[in-house]
N, CA, C and O atoms as a GROMACS GRO file, in nm:
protein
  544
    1UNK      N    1  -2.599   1.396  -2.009
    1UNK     CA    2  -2.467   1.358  -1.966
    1UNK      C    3  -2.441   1.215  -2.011
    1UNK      O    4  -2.541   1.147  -1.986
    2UNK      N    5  -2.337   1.139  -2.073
    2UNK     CA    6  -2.273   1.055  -2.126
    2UNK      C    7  -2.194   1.006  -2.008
    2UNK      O    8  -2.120   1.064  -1.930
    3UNK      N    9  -2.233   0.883  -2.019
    3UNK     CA   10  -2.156   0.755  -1.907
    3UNK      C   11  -2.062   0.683  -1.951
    3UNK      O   12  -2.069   0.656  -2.071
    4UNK      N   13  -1.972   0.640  -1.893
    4UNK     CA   14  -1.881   0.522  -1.982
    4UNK      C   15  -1.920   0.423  -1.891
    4UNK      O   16  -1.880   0.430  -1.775
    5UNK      N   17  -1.991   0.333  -1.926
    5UNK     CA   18  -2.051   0.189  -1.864
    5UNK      C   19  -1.909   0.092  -1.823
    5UNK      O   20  -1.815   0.060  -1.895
    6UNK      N   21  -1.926   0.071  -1.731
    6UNK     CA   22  -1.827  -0.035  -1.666
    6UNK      C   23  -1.823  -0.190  -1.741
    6UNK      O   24  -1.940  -0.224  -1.760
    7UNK      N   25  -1.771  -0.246  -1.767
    7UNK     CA   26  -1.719  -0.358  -1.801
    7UNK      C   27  -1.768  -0.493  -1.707
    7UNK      O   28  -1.720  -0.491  -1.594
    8UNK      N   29  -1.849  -0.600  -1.735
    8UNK     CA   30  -1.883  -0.692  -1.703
    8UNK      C   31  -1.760  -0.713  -1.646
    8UNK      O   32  -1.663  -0.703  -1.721
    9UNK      N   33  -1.732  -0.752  -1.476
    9UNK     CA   34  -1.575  -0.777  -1.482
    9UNK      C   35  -1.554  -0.957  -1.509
    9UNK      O   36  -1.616  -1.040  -1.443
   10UNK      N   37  -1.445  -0.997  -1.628
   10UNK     CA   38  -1.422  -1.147  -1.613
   10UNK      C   39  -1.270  -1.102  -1.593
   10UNK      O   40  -1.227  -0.989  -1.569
   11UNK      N   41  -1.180  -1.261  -1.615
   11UNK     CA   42  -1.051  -1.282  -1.620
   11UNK      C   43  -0.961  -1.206  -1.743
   11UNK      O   44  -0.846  -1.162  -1.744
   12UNK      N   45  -1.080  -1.215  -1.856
   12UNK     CA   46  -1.011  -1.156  -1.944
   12UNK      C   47  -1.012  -0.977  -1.962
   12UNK      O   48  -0.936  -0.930  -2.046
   13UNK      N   49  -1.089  -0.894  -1.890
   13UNK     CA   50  -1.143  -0.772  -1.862
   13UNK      C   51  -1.048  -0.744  -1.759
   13UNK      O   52  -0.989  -0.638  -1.780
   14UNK      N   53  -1.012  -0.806  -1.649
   14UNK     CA   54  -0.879  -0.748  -1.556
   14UNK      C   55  -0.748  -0.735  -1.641
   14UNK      O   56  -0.665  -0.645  -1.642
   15UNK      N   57  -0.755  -0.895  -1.739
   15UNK     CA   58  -0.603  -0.860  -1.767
   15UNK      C   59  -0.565  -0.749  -1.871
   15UNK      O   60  -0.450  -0.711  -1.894
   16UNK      N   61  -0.684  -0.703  -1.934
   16UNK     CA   62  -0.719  -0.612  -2.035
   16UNK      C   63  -0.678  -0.504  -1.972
   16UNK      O   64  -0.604  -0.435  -2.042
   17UNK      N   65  -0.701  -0.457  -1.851
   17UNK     CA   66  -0.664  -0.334  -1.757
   17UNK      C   67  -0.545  -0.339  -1.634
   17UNK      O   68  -0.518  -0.250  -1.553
   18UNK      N   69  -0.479  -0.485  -1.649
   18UNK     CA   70  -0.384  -0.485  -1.622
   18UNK      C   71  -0.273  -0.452  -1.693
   18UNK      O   72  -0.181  -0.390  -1.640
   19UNK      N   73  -0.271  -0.486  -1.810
   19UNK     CA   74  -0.182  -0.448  -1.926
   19UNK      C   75  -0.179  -0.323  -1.998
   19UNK      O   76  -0.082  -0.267  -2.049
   20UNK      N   77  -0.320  -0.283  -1.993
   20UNK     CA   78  -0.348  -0.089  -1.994
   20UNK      C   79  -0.219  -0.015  -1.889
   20UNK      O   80  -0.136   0.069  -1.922
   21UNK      N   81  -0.239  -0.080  -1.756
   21UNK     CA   82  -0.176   0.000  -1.675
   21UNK      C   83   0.007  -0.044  -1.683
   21UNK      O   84   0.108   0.026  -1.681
   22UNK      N   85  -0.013  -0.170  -1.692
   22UNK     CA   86   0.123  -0.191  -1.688
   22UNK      C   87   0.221  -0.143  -1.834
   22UNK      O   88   0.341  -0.169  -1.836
   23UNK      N   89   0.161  -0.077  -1.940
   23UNK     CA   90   0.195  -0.028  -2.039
   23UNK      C   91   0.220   0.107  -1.998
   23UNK      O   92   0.322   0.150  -2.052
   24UNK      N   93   0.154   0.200  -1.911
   24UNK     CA   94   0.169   0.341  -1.859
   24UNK      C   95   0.337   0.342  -1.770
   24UNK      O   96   0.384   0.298  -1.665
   25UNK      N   97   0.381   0.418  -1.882
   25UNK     CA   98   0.526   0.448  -1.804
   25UNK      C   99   0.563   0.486  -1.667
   25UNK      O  100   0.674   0.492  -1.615
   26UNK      N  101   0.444   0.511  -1.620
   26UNK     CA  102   0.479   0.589  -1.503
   26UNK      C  103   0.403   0.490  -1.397
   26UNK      O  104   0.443   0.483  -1.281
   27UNK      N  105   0.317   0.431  -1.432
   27UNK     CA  106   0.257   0.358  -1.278
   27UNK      C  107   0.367   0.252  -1.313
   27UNK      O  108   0.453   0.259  -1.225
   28UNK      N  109   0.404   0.145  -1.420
   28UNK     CA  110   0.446   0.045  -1.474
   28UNK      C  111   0.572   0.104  -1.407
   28UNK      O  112   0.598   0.004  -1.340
   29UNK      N  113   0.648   0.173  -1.382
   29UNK     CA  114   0.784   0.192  -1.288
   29UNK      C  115   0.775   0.241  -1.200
   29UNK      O  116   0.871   0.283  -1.135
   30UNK      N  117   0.667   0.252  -1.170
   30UNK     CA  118   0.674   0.314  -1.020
   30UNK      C  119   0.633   0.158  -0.971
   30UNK      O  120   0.744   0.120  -0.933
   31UNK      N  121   0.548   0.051  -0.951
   31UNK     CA  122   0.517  -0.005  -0.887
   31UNK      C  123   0.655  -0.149  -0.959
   31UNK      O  124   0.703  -0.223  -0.873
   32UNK      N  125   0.682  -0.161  -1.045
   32UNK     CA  126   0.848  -0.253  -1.063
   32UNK      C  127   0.905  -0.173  -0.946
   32UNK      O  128   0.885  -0.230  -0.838
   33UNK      N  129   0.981  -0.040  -0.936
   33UNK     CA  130   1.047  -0.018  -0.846
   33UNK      C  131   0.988  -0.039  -0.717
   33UNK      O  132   1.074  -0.068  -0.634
   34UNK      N  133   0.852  -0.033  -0.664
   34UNK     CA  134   0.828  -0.083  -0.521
   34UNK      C  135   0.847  -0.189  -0.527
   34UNK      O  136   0.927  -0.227  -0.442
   35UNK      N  137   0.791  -0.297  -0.622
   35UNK     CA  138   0.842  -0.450  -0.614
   35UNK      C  139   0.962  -0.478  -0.554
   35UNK      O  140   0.965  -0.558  -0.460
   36UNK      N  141   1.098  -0.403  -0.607
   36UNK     CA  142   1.212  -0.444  -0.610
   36UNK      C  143   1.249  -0.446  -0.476
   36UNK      O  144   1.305  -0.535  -0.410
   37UNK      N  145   1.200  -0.308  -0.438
   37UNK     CA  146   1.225  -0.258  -0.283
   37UNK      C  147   1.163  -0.354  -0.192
   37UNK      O  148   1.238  -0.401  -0.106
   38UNK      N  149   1.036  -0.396  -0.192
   38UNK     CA  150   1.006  -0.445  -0.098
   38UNK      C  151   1.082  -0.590  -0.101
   38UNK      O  152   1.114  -0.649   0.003
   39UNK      N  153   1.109  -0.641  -0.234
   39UNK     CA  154   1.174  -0.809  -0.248
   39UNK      C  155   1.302  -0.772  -0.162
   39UNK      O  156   1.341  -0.856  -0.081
   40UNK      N  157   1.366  -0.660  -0.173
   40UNK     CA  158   1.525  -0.614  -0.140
   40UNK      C  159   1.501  -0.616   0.023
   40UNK      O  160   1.592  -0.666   0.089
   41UNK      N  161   1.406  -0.575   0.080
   41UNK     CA  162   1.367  -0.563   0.180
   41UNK      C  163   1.252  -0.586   0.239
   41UNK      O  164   1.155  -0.515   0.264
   42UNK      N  165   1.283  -0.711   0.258
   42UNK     CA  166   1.126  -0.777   0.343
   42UNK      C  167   1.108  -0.767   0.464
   42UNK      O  168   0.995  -0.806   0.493
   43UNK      N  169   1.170  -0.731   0.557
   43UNK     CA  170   1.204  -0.749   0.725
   43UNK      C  171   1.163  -0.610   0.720
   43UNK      O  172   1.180  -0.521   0.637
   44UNK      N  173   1.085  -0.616   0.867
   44UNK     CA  174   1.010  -0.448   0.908
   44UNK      C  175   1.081  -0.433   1.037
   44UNK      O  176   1.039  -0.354   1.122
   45UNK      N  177   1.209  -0.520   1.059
   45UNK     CA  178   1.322  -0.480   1.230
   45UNK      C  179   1.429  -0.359   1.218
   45UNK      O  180   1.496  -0.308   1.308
   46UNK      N  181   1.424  -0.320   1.053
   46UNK     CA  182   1.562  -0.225   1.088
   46UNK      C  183   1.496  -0.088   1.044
   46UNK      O  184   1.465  -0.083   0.925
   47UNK      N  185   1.468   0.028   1.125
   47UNK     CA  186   1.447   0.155   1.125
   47UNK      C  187   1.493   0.219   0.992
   47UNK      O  188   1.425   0.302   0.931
   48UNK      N  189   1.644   0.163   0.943
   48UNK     CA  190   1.678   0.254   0.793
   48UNK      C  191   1.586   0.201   0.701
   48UNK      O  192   1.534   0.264   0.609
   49UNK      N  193   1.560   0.047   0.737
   49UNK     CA  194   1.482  -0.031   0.608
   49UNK      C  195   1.354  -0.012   0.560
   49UNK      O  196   1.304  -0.021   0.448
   50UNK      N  197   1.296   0.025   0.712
   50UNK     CA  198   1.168   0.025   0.689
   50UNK      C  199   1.130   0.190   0.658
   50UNK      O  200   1.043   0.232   0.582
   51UNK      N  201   1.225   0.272   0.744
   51UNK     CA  202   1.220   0.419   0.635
   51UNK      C  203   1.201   0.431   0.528
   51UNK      O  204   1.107   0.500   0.489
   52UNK      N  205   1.277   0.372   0.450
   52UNK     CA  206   1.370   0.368   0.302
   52UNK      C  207   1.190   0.325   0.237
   52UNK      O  208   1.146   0.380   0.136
   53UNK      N  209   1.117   0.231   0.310
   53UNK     CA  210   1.012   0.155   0.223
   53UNK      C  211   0.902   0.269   0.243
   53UNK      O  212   0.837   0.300   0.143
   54UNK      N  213   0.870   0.345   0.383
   54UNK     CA  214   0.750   0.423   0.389
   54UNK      C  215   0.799   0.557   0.351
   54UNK      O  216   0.712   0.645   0.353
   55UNK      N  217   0.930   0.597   0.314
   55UNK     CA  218   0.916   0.706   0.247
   55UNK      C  219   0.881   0.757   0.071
   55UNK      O  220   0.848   0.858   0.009
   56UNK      N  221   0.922   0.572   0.038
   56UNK     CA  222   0.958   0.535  -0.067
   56UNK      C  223   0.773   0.524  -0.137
   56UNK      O  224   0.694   0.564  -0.222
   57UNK      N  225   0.787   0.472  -0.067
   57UNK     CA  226   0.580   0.433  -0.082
   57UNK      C  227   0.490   0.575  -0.083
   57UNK      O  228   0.413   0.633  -0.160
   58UNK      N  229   0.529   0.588   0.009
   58UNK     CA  230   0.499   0.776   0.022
   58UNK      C  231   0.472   0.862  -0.078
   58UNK      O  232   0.376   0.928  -0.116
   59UNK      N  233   0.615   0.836  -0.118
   59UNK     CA  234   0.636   0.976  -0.243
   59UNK      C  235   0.546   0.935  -0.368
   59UNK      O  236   0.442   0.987  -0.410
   60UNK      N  237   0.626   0.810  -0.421
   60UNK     CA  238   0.518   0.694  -0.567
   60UNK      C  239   0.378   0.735  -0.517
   60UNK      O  240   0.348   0.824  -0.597
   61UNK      N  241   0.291   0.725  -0.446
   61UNK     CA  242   0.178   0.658  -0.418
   61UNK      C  243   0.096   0.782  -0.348
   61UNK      O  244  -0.023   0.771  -0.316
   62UNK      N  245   0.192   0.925  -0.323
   62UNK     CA  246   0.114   1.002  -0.253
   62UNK      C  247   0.012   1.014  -0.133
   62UNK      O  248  -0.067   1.108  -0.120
   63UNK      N  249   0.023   0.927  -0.062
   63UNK     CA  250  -0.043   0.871   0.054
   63UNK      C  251  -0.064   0.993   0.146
   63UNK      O  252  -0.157   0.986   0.226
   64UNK      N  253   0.014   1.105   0.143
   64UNK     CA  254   0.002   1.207   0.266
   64UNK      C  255   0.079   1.136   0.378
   64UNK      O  256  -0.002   1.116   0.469
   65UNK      N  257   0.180   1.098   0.405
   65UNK     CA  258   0.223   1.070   0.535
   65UNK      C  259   0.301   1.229   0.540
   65UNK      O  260   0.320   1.303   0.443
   66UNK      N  261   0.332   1.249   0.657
   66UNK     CA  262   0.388   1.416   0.663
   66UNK      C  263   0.474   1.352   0.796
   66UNK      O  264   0.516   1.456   0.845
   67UNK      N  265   0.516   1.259   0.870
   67UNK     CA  266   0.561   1.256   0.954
   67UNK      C  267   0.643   1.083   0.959
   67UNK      O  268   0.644   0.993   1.043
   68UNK      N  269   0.708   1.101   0.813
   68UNK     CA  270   0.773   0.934   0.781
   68UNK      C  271   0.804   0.862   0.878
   68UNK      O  272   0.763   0.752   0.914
   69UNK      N  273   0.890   0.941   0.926
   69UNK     CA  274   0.979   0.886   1.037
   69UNK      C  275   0.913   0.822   1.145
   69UNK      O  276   0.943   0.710   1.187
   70UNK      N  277   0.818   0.898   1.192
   70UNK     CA  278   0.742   0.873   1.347
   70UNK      C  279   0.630   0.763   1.250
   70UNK      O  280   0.593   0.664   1.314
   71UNK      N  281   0.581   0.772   1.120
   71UNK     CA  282   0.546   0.591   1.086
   71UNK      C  283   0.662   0.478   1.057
   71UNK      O  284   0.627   0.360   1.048
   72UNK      N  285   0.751   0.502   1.049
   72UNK     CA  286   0.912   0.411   1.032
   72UNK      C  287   0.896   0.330   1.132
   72UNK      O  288   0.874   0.209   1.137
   73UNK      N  289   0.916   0.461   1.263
   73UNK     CA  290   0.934   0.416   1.395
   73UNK      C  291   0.830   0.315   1.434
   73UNK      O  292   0.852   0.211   1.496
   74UNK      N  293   0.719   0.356   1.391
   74UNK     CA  294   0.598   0.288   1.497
   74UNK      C  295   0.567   0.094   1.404
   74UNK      O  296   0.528  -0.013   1.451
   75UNK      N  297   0.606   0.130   1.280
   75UNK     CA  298   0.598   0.002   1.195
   75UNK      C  299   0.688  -0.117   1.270
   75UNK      O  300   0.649  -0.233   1.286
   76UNK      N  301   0.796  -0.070   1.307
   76UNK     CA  302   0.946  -0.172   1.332
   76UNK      C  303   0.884  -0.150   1.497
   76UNK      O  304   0.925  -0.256   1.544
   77UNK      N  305   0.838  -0.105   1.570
   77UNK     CA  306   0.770  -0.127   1.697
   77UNK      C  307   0.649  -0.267   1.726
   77UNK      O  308   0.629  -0.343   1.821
   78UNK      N  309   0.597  -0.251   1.610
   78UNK     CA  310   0.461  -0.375   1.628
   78UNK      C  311   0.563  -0.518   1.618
   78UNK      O  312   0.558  -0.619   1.689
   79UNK      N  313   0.640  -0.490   1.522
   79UNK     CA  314   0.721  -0.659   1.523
   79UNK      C  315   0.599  -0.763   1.452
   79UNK      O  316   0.542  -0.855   1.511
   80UNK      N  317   0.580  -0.729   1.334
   80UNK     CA  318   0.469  -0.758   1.241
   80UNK      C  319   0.520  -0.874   1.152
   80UNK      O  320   0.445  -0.957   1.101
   81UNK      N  321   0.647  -0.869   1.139
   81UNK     CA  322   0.660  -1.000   0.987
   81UNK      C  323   0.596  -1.100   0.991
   81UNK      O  324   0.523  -1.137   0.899
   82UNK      N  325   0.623  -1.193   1.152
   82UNK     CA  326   0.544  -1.303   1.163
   82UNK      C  327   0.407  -1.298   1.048
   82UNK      O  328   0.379  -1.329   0.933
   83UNK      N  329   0.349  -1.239   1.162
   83UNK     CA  330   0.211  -1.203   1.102
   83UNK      C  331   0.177  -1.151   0.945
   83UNK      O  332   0.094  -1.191   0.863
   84UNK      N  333   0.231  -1.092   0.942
   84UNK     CA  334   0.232  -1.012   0.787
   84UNK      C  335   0.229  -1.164   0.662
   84UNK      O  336   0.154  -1.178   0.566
   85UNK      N  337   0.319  -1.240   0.704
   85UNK     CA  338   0.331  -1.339   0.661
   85UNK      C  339   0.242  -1.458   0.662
   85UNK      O  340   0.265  -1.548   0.580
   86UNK      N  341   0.119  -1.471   0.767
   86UNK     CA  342   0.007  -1.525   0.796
   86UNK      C  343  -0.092  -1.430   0.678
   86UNK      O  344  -0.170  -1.458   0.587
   87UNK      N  345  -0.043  -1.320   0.734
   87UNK     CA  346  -0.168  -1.262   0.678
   87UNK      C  347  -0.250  -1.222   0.766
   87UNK      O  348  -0.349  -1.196   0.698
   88UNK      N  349  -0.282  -1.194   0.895
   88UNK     CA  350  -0.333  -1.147   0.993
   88UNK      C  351  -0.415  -0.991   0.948
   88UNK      O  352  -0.358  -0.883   0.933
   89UNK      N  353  -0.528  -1.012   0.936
   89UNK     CA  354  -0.624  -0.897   0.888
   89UNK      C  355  -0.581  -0.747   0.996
   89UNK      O  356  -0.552  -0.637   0.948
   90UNK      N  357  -0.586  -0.775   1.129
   90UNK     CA  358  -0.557  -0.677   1.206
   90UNK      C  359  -0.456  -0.616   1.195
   90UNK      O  360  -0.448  -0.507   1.250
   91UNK      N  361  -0.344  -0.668   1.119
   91UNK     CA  362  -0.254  -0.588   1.089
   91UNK      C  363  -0.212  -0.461   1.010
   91UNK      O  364  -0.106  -0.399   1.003
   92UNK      N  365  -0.349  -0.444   0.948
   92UNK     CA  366  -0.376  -0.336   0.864
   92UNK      C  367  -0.366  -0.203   0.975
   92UNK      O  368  -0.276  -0.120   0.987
   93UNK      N  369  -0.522  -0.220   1.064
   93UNK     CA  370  -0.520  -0.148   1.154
   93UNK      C  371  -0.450  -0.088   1.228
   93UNK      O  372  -0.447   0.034   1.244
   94UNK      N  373  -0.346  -0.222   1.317
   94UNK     CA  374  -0.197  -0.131   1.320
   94UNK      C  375  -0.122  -0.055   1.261
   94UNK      O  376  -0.100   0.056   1.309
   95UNK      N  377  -0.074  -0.087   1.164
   95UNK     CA  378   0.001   0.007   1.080
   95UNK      C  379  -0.087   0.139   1.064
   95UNK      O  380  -0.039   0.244   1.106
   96UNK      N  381  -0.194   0.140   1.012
   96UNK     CA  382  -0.259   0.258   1.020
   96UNK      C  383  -0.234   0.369   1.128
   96UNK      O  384  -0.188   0.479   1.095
   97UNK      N  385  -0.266   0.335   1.270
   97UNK     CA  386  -0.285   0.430   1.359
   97UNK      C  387  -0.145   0.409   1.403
   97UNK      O  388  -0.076   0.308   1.414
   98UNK      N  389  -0.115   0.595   1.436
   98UNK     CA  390  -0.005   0.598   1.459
   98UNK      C  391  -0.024   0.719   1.559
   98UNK      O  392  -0.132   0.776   1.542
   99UNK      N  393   0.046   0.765   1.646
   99UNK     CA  394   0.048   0.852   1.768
   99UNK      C  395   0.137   0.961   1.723
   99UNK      O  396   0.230   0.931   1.647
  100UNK      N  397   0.126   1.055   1.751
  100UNK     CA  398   0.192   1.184   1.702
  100UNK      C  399   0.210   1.277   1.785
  100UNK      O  400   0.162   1.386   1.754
  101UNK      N  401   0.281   1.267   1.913
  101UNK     CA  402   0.254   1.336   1.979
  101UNK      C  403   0.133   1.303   2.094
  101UNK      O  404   0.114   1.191   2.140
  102UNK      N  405   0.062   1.412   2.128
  102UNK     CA  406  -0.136   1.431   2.132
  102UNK      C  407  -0.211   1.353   2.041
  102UNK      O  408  -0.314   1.306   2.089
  103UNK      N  409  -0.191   1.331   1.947
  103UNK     CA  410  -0.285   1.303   1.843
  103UNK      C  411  -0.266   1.180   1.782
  103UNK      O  412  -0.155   1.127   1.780
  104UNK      N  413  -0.370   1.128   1.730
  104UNK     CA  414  -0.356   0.979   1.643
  104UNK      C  415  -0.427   0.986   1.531
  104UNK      O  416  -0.543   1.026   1.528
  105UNK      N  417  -0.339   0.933   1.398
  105UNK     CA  418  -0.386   0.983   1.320
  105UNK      C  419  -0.366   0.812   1.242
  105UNK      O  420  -0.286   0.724   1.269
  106UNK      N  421  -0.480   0.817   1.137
  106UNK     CA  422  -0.522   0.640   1.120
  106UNK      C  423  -0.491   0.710   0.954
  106UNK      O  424  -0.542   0.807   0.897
  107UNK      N  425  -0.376   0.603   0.908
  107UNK     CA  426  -0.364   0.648   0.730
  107UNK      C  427  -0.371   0.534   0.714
  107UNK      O  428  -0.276   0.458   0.732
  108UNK      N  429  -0.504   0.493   0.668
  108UNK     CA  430  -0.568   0.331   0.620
  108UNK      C  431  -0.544   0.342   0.474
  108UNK      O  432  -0.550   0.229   0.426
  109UNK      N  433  -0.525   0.412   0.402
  109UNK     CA  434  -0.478   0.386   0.257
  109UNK      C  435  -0.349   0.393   0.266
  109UNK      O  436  -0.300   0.355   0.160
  110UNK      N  437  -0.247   0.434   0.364
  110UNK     CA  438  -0.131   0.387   0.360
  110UNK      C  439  -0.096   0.264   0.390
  110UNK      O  440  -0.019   0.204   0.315
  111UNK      N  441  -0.152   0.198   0.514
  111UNK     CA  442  -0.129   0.092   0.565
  111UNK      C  443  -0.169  -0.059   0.500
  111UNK      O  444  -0.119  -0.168   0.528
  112UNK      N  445  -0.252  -0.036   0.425
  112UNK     CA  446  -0.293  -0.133   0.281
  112UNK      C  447  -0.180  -0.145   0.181
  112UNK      O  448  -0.120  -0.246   0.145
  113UNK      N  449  -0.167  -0.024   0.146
  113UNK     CA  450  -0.097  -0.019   0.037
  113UNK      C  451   0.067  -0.091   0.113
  113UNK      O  452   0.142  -0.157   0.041
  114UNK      N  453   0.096  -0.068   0.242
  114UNK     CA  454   0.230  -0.093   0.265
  114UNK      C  455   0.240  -0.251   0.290
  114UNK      O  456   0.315  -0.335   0.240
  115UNK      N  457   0.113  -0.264   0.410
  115UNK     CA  458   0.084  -0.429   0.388
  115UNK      C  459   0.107  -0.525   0.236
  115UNK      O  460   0.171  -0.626   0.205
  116UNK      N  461   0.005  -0.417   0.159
  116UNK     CA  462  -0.043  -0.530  -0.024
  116UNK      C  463   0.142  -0.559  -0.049
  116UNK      O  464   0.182  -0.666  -0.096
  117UNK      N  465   0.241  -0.438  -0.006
  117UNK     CA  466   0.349  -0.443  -0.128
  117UNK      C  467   0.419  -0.603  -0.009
  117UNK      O  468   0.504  -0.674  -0.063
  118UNK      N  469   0.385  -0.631   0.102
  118UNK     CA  470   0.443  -0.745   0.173
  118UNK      C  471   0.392  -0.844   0.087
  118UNK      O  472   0.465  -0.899   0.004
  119UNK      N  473   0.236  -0.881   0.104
  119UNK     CA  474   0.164  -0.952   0.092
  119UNK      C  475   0.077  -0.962   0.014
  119UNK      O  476  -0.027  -0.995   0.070
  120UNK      N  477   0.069  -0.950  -0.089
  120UNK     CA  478  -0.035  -0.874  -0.192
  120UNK      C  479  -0.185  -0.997  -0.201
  120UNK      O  480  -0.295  -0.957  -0.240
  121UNK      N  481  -0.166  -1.120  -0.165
  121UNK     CA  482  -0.252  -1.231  -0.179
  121UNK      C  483  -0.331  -1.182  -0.080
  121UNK      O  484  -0.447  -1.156  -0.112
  122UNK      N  485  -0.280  -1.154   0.091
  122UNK     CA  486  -0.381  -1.117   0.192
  122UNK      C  487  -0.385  -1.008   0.173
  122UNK      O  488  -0.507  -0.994   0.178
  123UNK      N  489  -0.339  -0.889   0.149
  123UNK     CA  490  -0.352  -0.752   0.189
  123UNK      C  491  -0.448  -0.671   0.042
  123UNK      O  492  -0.373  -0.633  -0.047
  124UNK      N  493  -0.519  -0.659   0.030
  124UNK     CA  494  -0.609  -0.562  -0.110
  124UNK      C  495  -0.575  -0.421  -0.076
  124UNK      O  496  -0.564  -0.363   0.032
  125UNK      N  497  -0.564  -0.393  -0.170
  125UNK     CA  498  -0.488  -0.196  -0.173
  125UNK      C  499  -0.631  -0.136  -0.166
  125UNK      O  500  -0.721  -0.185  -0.234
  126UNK      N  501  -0.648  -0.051  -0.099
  126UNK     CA  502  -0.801   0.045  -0.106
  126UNK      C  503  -0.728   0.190  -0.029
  126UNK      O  504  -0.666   0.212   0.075
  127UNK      N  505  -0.777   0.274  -0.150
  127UNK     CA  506  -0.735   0.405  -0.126
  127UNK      C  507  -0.883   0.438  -0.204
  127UNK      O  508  -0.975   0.364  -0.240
  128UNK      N  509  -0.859   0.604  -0.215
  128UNK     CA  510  -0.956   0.653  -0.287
  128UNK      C  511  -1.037   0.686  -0.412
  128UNK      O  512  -1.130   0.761  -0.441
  129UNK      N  513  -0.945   0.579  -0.485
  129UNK     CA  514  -0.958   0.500  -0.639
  129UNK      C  515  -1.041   0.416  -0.633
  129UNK      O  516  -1.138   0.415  -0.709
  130UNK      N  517  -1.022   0.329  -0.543
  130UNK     CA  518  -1.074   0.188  -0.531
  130UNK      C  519  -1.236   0.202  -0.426
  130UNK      O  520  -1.325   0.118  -0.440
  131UNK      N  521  -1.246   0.295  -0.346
  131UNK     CA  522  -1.345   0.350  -0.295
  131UNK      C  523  -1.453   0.378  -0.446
  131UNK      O  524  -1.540   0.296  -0.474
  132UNK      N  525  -1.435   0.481  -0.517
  132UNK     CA  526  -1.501   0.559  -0.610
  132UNK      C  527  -1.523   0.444  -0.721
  132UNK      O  528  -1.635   0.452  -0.770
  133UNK      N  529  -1.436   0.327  -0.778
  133UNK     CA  530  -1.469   0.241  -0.845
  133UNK      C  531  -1.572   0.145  -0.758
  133UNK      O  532  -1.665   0.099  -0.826
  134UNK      N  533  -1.570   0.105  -0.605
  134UNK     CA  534  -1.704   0.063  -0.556
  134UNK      C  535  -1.801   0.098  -0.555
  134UNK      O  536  -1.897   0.021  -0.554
  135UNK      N  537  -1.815   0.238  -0.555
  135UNK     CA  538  -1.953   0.280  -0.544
  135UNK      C  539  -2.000   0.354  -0.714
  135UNK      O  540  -2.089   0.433  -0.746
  136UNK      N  541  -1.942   0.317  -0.755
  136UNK     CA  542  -1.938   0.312  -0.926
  136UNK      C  543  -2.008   0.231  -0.981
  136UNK      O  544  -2.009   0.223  -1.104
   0.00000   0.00000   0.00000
């Protein structure tokens, strides 16, 4: 079996695979258009706004949310910008767990990814890409 050996990572090796990706038509507009959205809408107080961002994130990014709304709701409930804006690590966690009824269900690769598009300096995106490239 044939390996493709990973890349010593430097400065010049990210931007090498930054520009790979940002050349791909399809991540390269999908993540300009989250940019835009989230610059258009930074405030997590208005229920349409913050819809508009976790459905929006949703669909691009495939996250599995199945119940937008009831994460809309629960996002504009914590009253997070302050913080978001610190950078407050726990804020991940929140966003994650969300109540459904009976049930609580924790979408930690959503809640990264929704944090990173606030804050991208504090917040690191880790989904199940970024899992499989760690233990890579």
């Amino acid at each position: 079996m044939t390996t493709n050996p990973l890349k010593t990572p430097s400065p010049d090796v990210f931007r090498q695979y930054i520009d790979l990706f940002d050349a791909d038509p399809s991540s390269g507009a999908s993540d300009r258009a989250l940019a835009r959205l989230f610059a258009l809408l930074p405030d997590n107080t208005s229920l349409d706004e913050v819809l508009l961002k976790v459905a929006t994130l949703n669909s691009l990014y495939n996250t599995n949310i199945f119940s937008v709304m009831a994460v809309a709701q629960h996002i504009v409930s914590l009253g997070i910008d302050a913080r978001i804006a610190e950078g407050s690590p726990e804020i991940v966690e929140e966003v994650a767990v969300v109540k459904l009824g009976a049930r609580r269900r924790r979408n930690y690769s959503f809640a990264t990814k929704y944090c990173s598009w606030h804050a991208p300096r504090h917040y690191p995106i880790y989904d199940s890409l970024v899992d499989r490239l760690l233990w890579t």
